[in-house]
N, C-alpha and C positions, 0 to 999 in steps of 0.2 A: 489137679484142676484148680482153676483160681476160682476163688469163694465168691459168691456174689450174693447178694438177698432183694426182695423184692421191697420196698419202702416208698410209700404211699404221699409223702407231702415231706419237704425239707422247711424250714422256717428259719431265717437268721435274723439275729438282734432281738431274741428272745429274752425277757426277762421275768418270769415266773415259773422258773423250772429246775431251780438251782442258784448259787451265786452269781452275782455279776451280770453281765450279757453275753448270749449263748447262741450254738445254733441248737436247734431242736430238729431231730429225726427221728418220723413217725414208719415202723416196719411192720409190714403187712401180716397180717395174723394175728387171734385171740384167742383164750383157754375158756373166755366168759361172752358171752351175750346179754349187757348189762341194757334192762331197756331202757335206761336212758342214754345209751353211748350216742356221744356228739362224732363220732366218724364211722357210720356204721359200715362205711365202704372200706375200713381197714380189719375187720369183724375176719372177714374170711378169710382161712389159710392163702387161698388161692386170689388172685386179683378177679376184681369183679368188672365188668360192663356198667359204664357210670352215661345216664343219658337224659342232655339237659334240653327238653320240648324247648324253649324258649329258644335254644339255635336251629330247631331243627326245621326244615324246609320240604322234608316230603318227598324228593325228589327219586324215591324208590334204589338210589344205590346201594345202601346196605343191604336189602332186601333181595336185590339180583347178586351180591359178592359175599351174602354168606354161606358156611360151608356147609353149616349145621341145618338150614332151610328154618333158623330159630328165628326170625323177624319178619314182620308181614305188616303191610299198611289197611289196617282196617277201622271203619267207619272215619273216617281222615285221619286217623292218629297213628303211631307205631304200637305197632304191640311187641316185645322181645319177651320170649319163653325163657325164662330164665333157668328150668332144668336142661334144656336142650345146651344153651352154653356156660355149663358146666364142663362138656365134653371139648368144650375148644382151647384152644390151645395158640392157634394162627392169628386171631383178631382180625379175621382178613375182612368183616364189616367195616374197619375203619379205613380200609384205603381209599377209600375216593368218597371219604364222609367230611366233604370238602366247610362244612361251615364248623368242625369240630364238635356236634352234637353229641358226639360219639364218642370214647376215650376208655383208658384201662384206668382202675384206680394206682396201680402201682408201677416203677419201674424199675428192671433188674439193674442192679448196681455192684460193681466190685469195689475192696476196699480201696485199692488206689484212686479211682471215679470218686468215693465220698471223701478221701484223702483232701484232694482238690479244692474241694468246696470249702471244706472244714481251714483251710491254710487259707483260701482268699477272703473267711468270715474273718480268724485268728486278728487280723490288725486292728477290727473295729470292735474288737469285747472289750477291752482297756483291761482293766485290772482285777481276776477274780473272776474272771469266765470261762468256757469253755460249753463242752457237748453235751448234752442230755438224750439219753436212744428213749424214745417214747412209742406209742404204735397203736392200737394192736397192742402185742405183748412184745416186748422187744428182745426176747429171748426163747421164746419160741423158733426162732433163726440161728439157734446157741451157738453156732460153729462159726459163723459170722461176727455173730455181735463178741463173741469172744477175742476173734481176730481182730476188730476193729478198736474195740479197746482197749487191749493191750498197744495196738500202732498208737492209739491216740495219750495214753500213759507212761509209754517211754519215750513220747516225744511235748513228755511236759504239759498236757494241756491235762485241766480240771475234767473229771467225766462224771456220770450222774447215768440213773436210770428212770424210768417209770414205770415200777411193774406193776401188774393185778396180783403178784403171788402164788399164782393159780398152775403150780406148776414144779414136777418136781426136785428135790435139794440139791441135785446133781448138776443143773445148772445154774444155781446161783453158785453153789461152789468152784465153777470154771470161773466167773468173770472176778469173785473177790477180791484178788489179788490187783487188779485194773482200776478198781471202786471208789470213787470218794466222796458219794454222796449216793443215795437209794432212797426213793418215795416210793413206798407200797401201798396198798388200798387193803382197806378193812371194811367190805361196806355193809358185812353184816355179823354181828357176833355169832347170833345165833344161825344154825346150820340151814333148817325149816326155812327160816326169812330168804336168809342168801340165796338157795337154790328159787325162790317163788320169784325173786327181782333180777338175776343173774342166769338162772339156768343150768347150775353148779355149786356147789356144796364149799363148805369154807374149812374143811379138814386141813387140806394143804397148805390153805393160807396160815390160818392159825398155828399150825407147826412150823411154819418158816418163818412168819415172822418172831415167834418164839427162837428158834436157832439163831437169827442174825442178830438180835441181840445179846443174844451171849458173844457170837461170833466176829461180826463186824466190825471192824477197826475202826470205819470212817463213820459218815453221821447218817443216820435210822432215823426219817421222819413218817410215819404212819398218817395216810390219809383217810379221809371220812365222806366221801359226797353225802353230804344231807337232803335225802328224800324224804319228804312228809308224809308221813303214814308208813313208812317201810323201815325206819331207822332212827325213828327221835322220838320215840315213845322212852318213857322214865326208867322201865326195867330193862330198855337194849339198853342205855347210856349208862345205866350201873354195872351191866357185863361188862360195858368199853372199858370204863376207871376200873373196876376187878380184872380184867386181861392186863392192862398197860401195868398196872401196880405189880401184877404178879410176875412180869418181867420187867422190869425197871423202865417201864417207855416212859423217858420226859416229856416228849412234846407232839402236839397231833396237828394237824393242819385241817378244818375244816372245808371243805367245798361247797359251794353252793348251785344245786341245781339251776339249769339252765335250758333253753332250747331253742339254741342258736344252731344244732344240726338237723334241725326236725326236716327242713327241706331235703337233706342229702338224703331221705328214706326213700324219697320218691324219687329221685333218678337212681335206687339200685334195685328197684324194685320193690320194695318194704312201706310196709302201714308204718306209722311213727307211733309206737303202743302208749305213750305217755301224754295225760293231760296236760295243756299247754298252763292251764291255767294253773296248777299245781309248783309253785314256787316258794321257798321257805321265806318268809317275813324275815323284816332286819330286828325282830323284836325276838323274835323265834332263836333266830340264829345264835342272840347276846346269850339267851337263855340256857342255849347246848355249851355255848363256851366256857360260861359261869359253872358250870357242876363239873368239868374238867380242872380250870383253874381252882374254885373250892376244894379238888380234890390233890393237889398238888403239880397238875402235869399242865404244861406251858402250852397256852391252845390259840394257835391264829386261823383267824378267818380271811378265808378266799385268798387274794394275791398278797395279802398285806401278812407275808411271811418272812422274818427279819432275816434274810438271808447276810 
């Protein structure tokens, strides 16, 4: 059967995600539920029901064309039960949800389908570009994204990933051969914190990104989103320089909180758990990067990573 995977958003002319200019593909599914994720509608294994009130019109068709009987227009507004479609499968709400209100987060895609894309992006990366699989987890789809990278590796073009880590060595061992760049997230040393801001434990992380660098051929840049109060306290940042030292990690890429996806909570049905007001100062930020550089390892902040 030909491989397809579900991926949630394509972007071309990317440049923050690797060398050069890239496309960037985001594929559906996560091993974390980070609460500050900026695409929570890529969160679920499975594609979700993405529903933006501002198109919608009321007009009661999704509510007579679903199968599930999961959406109901009550007190003027729509309500969708969101455990009811879990059980769907059809989307058949969306056929005659004519102002597009309505929408799956993902679409199935075979490699040849992202083949396409990726060769009509190829002319305008110039020099130093190429693919980044980002997502979700972009290897949680392992039989996919393996297929996909190796087409995309013996046909010359630069590849790159974006993982959470979260997930076991058996598939990062499929794609390394395909590899030539890897950003993984670290976003909490300690195991206690990670599971409190994630909802998942950093076991696996921490072992894997320990293997790849011994392992790894190509280049291992470890990332950090900087959350205040959950990860820039003085004694996580001395585990961070104690882990990266004890595996030779040169260089970290800090991130900086944001909450530019805080809206997508509410058309998938989700609270946004995080204060909006809760963003790390540029004073803050010099301050994390200084006790990495002080400690020998090359540490950029946000997009300004010397690719």
């Amino acid at each position: 059967m030909e491989l397809k995977a579900n991926i949630f958003d394509i972007q071309g002319l990317s440049v923050h995600d690797g060398p050069g200019c890239r496309t960037l593909i985001f594929m559906q599914g996560c091993t974390l539920n980070c609460h500050w994720c900026s695409n929570p509608e890529g969160i679920s294994r499975k594609p979700v029901l993405i529903y933006n009130v501002e198109k919608c019109r009321l007009d009661g068709n999704c509510v007579r064309d679903c199968t599930f009987n999961a959406i109901e227009i009550k007190d003027n507004r729509l309500v969708i039960h969101r455990e009811l479609c879990k059980e769907c499968n059809d989307y058949s709400c969306l056929k005659n949800c004519y102002t597009k209100a309505l929408r799956v987060s993902a679409k199935e895609m075979s490699i040849p389908e992202l083949m396409k894309i990726v060769q009509r992006d190829r002319q305008f990366w110039g020099n130093g570009g190429g693919i980044t699989l980002s997502g979700g987890e972009p290897l949680l789809q392992i039989d996919f994204a393996e297929g996909f990278l190796k087409r995309c590796y013996d046909a010359y073009i630069h590849t790159a990933i974006e993982t959470c880590g979260n997930l076991p060595w058996k598939h990062y061992e499929r794609v390394l051969p395909y590899l030539d760049w890897i950003f993984i997230d670290l976003k909490n040393p300690d195991t206690r914190w990670h599971k409190e801001g994630t909802e998942a434990g950093n076991e696996l992380i921490i072992s894997n990104i320990a293997r790849l660098s011994k392992e790894f051929k190509g280049r291992l840049i470890v990332r950090i989103p900087v959350i205040p109060g959950f990860n820039d306290g003085d004694d996580i940042l001395k585990r961070y320089v104690a882990f990266f030292r004890e595996n030779n990690i040169s260089e970290v890429n800090l991130l900086l909180l944001h909450h530019l996806g805080r809206e997508k909570y509410r058309m998938v049905g989700r609270e946004y758990p995080m204060d909006i007001k809760n963003i790390p100062l540029k004073a803050e930020m010099a301050k994390i990067s200084d006790v990495f550089i002080e400690s020998g390892i090359s540490c950029y902040t946000g997009s300004y990573t010397p690719f």
